[in-house]
C-alpha positions as CSV (number, residue, x, y, z in Angstrom):
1,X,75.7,87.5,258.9
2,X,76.6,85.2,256.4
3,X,79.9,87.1,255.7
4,X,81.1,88.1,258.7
5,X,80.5,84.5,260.6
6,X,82.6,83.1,257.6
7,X,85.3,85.7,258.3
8,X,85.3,84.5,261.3
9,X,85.9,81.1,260.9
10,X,88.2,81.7,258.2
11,X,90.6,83.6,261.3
12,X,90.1,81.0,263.8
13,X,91.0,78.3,261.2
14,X,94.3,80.2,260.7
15,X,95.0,80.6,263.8
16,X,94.6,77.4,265.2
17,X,97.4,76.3,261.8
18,X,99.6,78.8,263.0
19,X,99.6,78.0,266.9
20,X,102.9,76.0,267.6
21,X,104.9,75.7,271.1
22,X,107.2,78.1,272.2
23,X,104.5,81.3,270.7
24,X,103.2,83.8,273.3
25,X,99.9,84.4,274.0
26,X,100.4,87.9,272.5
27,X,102.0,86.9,269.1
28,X,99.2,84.4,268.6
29,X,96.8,87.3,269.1
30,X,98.7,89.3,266.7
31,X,98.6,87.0,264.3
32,X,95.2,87.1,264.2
33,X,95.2,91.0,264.1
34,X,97.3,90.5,261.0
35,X,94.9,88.6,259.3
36,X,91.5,90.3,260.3
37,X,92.9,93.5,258.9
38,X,94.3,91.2,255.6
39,X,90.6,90.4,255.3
40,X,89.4,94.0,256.2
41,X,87.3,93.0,259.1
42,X,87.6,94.4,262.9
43,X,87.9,92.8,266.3
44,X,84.3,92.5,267.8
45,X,86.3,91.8,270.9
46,X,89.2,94.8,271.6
47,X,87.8,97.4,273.5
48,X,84.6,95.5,274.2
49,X,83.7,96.8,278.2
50,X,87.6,97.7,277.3
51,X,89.0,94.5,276.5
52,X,92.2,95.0,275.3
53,X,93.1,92.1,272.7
54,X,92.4,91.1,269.1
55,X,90.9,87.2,270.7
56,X,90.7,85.3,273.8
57,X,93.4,83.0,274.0
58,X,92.6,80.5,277.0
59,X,95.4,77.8,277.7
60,X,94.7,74.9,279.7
61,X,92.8,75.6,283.2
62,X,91.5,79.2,281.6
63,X,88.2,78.3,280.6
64,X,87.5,81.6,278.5
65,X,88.5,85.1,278.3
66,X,92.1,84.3,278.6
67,X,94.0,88.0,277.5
68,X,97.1,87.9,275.2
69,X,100.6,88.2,277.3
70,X,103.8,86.3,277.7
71,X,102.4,83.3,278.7
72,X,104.0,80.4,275.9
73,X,102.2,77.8,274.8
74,X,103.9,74.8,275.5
75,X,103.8,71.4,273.6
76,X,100.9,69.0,275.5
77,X,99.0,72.6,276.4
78,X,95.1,72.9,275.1
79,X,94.5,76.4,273.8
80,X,91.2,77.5,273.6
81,X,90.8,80.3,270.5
82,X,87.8,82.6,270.5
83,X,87.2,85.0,267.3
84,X,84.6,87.6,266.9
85,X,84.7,89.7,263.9
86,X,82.5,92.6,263.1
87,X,82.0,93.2,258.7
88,X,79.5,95.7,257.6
89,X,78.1,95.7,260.9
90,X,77.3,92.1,261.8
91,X,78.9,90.1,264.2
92,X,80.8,86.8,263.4
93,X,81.2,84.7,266.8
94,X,83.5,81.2,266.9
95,X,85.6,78.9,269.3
96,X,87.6,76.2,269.0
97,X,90.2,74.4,271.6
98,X,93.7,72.6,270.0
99,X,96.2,70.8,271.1
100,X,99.9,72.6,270.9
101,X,101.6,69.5,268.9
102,X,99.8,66.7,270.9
103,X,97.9,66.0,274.1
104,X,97.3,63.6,276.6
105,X,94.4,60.8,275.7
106,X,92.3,62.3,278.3
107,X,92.9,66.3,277.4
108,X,91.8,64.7,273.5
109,X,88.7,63.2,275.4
110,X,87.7,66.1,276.8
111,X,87.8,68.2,273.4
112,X,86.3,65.7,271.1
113,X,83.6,65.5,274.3
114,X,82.7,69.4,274.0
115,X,82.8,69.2,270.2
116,X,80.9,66.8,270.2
117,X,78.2,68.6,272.7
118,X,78.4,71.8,270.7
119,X,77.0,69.0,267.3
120,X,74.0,67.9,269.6
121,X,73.1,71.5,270.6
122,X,73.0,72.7,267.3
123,X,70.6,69.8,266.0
124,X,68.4,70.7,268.3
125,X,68.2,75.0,266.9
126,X,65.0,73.7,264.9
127,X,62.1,75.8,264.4
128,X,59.2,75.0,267.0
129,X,61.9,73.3,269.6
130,X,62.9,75.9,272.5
131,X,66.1,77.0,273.8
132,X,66.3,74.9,276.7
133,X,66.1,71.9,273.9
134,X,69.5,73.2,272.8
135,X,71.0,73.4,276.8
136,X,69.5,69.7,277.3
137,X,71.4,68.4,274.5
138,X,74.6,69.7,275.5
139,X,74.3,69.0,279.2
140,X,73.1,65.0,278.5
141,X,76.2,64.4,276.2
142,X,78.9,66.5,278.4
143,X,77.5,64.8,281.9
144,X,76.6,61.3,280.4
145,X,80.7,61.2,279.6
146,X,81.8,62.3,283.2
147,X,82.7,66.1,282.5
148,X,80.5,68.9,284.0
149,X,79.2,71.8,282.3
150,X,80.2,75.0,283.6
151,X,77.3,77.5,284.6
152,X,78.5,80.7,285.1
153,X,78.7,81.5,281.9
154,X,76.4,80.7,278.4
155,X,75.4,81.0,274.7
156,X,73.9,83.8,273.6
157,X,72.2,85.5,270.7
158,X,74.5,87.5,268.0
159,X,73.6,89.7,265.0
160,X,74.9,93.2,265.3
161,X,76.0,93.3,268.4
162,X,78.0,90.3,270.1
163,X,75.6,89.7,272.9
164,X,72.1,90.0,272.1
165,X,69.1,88.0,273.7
166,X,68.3,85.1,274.2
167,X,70.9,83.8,276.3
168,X,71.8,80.2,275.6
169,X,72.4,78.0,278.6
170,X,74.4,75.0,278.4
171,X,72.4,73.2,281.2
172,X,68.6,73.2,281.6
173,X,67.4,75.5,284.4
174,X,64.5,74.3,285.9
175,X,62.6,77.9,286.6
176,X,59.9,78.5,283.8
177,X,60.1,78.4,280.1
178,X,62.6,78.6,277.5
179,X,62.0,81.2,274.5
180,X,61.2,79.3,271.0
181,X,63.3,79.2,268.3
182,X,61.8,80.9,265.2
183,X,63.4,80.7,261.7
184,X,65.7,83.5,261.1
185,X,67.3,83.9,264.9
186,X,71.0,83.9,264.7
187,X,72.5,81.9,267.9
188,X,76.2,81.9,269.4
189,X,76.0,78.1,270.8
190,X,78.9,77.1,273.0
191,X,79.8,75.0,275.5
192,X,82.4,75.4,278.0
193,X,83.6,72.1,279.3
194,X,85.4,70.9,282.6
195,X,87.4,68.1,283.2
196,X,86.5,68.2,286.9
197,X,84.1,70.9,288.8
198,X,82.0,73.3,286.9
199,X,83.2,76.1,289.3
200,X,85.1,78.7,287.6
201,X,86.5,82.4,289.5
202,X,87.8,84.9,287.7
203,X,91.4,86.7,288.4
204,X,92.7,89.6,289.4
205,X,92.3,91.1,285.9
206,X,88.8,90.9,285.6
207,X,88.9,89.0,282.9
208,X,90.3,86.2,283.1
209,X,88.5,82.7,284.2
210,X,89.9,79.9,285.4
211,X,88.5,76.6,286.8
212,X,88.0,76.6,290.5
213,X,90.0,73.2,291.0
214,X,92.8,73.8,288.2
215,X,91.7,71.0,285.8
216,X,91.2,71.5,281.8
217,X,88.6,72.8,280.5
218,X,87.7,73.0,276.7
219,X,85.4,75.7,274.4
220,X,83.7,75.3,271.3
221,X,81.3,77.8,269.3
222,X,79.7,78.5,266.2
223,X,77.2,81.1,265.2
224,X,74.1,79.4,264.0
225,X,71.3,79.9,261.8
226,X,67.6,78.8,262.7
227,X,66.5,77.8,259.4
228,X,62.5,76.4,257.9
229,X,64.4,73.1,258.2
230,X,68.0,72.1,259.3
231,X,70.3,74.4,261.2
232,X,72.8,76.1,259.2
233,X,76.8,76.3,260.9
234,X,77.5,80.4,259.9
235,X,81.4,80.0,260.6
236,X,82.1,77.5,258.8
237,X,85.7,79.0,257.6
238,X,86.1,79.1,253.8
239,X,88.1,76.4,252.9
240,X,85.4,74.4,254.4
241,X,82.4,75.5,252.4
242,X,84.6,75.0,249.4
243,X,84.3,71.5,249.6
């Protein structure tokens, strides 16, 4: 997992360098073609229930799953880049939203916000605490800053295939218990942040999702290793462990 989740970072981290306005959608996602096969690794997104791009590219009120085009990033736009990777059969799984040049205060808010949410979650992937320790924590920090969490769609474990149990809510559901977290589970934590209603619908595409009253919304991931002790961040990319 180790190499594949850094590969993954490592892709993401150049993409979000390379975003600048005036780039479609679709030479963004090439861009990030060109660098998976520089580093010899495959899209664990294209063809995926037939998905057909390199990345999700989500700009603005797209909240995930947004599919390359000739939509151009403008200067002021939030992009939301999601990168899964697949090396020597493991799965590498990351998200990160940028700002195209700059960004209103309250577009920054709401990134740092989900960024932010994604840190608690992942303090709480201890061994002993259960999943719904993670959701808590991410729900509490979103909510307690006036942003709403959506619901339709959640974490989720990763190893060699992109979506593996458990899934990983990112608000506590109140029906029964939440697995445990054990050492050596492998979780894709990430929360998916509104800047008004949680509601989301999905477009004509099938693919596509989009908040329900056109506001912002941000996405952040990593893939994350349940440890004896303290979490360990997977996709980290590799300028970052260098350091």
């Amino acid at each position: 997992m180790r190499p594949a989740c850094r590969m993954a970072g490592t892709v993401l981290d150049e993409m979000a360098a390379f975003i600048k306005p005036g780039l479609t959608t679709r030479e963004i996602d090439e861009f990030a073609a060109e660098r998976m096969k520089h580093y010899g690794v495959k899209s664990a997104f294209l063809g995926y229930h037939k998905y057909p791009c390199y990345t999700c590219i989500s700009v603005n009120e797209v909240v995930v799953h947004g599919m390359a085009g000739k939509r151009r990033v403008e200067f002021g736009d939030i992009v939301s880049l999601d990168v899964g990777v697949v090396m020597n059969g493991f799965v590498g799984d990351t998200a990160r939203t940028v700002a195209v040049g700059g960004c209103s205060l309250e577009a920054q808010r709401l990134m740092d916000v989900t960024e932010k949410s994604l840190h608690a979650g992942i303090a709480q992937a201890i061994p002993g605490n259960r999943i719904s320790d993670i959701s808590r924590a991410v729900q509490q920090y979103v909510e307690s800053n006036h942003f709403s969490v959506v619901r339709d769609f959640v974490g989720h474990g990763v190893g060699r295939a992109m979506h593996e149990e458990p899934q990983i809510p990112n608000y506590v559901e109140r029906r029964g218990s939440s697995p445990k977290l054990k050492p050596g589970m492998t979780l894709a934590i990430e929360p998916m942040v509104n800047a008004g209603v949680p509601d989301v619908e999905i477009l004509n595409d099938g693919w596509t999702v989009v908040t329900k009253d056109g506001q912002l919304s941000a996405h952040f991931e990593h893939s994350v290793l349940v440890t004896e002790g303290e979490p360990e961040i997977l996709t980290w990319p590799e300028k970052m462990r260098s350091k």
